[in-house]
N, C-alpha and C positions, 0 to 999 in steps of 0.2 A: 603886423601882417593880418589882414581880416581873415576871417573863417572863408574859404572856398568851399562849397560846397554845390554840387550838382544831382539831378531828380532824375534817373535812368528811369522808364519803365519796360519789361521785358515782357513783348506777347508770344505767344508758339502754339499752334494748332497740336491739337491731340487726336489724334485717330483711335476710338474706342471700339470693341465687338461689339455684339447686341445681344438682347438673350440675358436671361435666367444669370450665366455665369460667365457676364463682363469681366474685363479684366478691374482689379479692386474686390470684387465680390469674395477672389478667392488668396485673399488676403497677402503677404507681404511680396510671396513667391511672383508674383502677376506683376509688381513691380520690378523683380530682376529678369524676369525671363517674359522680355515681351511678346506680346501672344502674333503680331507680326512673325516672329523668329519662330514660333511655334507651329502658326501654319505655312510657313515658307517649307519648314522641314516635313511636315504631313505631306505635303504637297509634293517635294524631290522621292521623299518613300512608298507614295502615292498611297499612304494608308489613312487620306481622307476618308470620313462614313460617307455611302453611299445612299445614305436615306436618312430622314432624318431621327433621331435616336432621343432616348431622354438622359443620356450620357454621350456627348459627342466625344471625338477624337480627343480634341483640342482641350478637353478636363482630364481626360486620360494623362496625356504628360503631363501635365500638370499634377494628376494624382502620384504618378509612378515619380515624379522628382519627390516628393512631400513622402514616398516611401522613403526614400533614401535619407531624408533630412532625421527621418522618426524612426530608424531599422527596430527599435523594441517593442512599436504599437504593431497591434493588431488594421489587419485593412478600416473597420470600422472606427476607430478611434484616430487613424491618420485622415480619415474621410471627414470626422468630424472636426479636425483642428483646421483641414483647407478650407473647408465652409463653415466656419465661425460667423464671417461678415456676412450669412444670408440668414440669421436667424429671427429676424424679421421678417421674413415670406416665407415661413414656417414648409422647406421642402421636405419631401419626403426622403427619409433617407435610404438609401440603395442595398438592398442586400449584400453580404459579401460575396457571395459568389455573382449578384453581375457588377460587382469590382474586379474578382477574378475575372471573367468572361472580357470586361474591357481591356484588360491590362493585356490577355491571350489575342483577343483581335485587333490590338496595334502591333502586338510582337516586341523581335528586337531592334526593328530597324530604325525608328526614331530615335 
């Protein structure tokens, strides 16, 4: 019986954000919770930002899940394990309190 053997190749478009903080950027979490799902739900909660922020909504949950994964760190230390992958564009990092202040103006509804 010869070898059968067949060459599939699989293509599939990717729909990516833009910005600073692409999905990827904020490492594995952006892989499970696609940011589609992310602004679908901002959107149903309507606690899309209204302007544009140096923290949008959409890092907000992102931050506030990476609370949950890390309940022992401090906001600043959960802030830096989600942005690991940007430390190459050497950003500034956010105070805690406008971590607090983000996390307060999404609320609970997301």
């Amino acid at each position: 019986m010869p070898n059968q053997c067949a060459t599939t190749t699989l293509t599939r478009t990717i729909t990516v954000a833009s910005g600073v903080f692409a999905p990827g950027h904020l490492g594995e979490l952006t892989q499970q919770v696609p940011f589609e799902l992310v602004d679908a739900v901002l959107d149903d909660t309507l606690t899309t930002q209204q302007r544009l922020r140096h923290l949008p909504s959409r890092v907000g949950v992102y931050f506030i899940l990476a609370l949950a994964l890390f309940p022992t760190l401090g906001y600043a230390r959960v802030w830096d394990k989600l942005t690991a992958g940007l430390h190459q564009l050497a950003l500034h990092r956010p105070s805690e309190k406008a971590l607090r202040d983000l996390r307060r103006r999404l609320g609970p509804a997301p």
